[in-house]
C-alpha positions as CSV (number, residue, x, y, z in Angstrom):
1,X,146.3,-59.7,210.4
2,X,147.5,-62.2,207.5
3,X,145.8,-63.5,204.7
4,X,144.6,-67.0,206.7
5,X,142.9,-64.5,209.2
6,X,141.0,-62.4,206.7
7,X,140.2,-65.6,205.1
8,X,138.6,-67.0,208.6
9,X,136.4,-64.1,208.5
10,X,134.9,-64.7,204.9
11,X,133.5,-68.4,205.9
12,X,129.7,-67.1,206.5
13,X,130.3,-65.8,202.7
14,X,131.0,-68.9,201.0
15,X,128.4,-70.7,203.3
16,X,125.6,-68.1,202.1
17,X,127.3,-68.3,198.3
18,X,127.5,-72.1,198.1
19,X,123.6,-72.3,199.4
20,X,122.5,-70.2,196.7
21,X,124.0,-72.0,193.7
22,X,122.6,-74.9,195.5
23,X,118.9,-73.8,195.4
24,X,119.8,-71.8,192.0
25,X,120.2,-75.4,190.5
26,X,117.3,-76.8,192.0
27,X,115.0,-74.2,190.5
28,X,116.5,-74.3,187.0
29,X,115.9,-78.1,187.5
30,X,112.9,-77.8,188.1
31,X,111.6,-75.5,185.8
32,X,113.2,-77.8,182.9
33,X,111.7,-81.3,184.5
34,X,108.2,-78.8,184.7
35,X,108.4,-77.3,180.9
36,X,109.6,-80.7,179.1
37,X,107.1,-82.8,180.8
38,X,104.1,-80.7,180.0
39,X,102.1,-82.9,177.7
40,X,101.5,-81.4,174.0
41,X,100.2,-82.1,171.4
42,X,102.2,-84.6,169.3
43,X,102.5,-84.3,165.4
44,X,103.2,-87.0,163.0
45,X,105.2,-86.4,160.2
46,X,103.1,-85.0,157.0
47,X,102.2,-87.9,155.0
48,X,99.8,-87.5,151.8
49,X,98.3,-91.4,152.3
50,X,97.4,-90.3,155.9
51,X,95.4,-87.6,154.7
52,X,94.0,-89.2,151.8
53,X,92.6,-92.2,155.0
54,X,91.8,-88.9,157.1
55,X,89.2,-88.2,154.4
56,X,88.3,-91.7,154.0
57,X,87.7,-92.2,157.8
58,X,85.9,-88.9,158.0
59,X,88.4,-87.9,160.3
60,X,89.4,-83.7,160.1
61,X,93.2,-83.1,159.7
62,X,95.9,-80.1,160.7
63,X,98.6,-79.9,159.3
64,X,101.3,-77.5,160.7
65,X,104.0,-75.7,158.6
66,X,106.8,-75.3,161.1
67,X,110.8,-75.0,161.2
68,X,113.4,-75.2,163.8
69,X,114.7,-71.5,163.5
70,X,111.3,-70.1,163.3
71,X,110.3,-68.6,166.8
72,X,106.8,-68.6,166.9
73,X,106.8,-71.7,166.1
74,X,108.2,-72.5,169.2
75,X,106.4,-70.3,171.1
76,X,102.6,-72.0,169.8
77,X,104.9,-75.3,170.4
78,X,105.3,-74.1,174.2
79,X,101.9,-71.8,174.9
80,X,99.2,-73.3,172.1
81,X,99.9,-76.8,171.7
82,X,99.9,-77.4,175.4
83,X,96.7,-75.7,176.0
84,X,94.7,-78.4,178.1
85,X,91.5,-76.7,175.8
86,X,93.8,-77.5,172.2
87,X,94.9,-81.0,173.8
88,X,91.2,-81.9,174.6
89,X,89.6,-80.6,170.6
90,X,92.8,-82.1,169.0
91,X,91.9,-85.5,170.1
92,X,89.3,-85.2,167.0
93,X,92.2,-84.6,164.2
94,X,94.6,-86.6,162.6
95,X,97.8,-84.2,163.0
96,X,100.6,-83.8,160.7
97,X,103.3,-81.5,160.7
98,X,105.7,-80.6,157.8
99,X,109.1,-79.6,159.0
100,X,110.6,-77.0,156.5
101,X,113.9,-76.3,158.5
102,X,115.5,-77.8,156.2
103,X,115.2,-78.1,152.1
104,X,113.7,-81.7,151.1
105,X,111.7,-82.9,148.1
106,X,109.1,-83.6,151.1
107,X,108.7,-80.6,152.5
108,X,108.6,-78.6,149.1
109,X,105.7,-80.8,147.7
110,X,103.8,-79.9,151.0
111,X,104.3,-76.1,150.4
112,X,103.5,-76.3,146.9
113,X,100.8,-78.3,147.2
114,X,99.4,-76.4,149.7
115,X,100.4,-72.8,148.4
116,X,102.4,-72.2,151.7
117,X,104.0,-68.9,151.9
118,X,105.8,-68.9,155.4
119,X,105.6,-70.4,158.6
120,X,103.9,-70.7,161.0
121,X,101.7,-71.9,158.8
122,X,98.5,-74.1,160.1
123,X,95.7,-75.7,158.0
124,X,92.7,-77.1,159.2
125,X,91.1,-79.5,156.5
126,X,87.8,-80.4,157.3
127,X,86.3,-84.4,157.6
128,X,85.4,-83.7,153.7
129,X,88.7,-83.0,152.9
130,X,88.7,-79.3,152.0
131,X,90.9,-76.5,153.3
132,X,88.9,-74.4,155.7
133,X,89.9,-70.4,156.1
């Protein structure tokens, strides 16, 4: 028997190998299109004047400490924030989030102005304006 003959024999092999990385791709694809098109809650950029109207208009505010390289921020990002029951109640807030991945005069003003310690970090400031515990 030569090599083309044992070849020959391997064909239901590659059939049964090339079907599976085909339906391997199409779950991956799938899961992707399913976890980036869950909707979420969307967070402007922290902005002291929006506040300051927040208060003026009555309006409760969070504000979320978060950073790139900080994991459970991205988990809330993925599990809390795309809680249908958190997407329904933050309809009510104006929402704000202070990126601190990175070191800007921004950012530090937030955490010192807020006495922010580490992240994840989320404050709820009530229609009045004050910080609630």
């Amino acid at each position: 028997m030569d090599a083309e003959d044992t070849l020959a024999h391997w064909w239901p092999l590659k059939i049964l190998t090339s079907t599976l990385g085909i339906v391997g791709l199409g779950v991956f694809a799938y899961l992707l299109v399913a976890r980036l098109s869950r909707p979420r809650l969307l967070f402007q950029r922290f902005d002291p004047v929006q506040l300051a109207n927040a208060k003026l208009e009555g309006r409760p505010a969070v504000v979320d400490f978060s950073a790139t390289w900080c994991l459970p921020c991205r988990e809330m990002e993925r599990s809390t924030f795309a809680s249908p029951k958190v997407l329904a109640e933050g309809e009510r807030f104006v929402k704000m989030r202070v990126d601190v991945s990175s070191d800007t005069p921004e950012s530090n003003a937030a955490i010192d102005y807020f006495h922010v310690e580490e992240v994840p970090t989320i404050l709820f400031i009530d229609s009045k304006g004050a910080i609630r515990q």
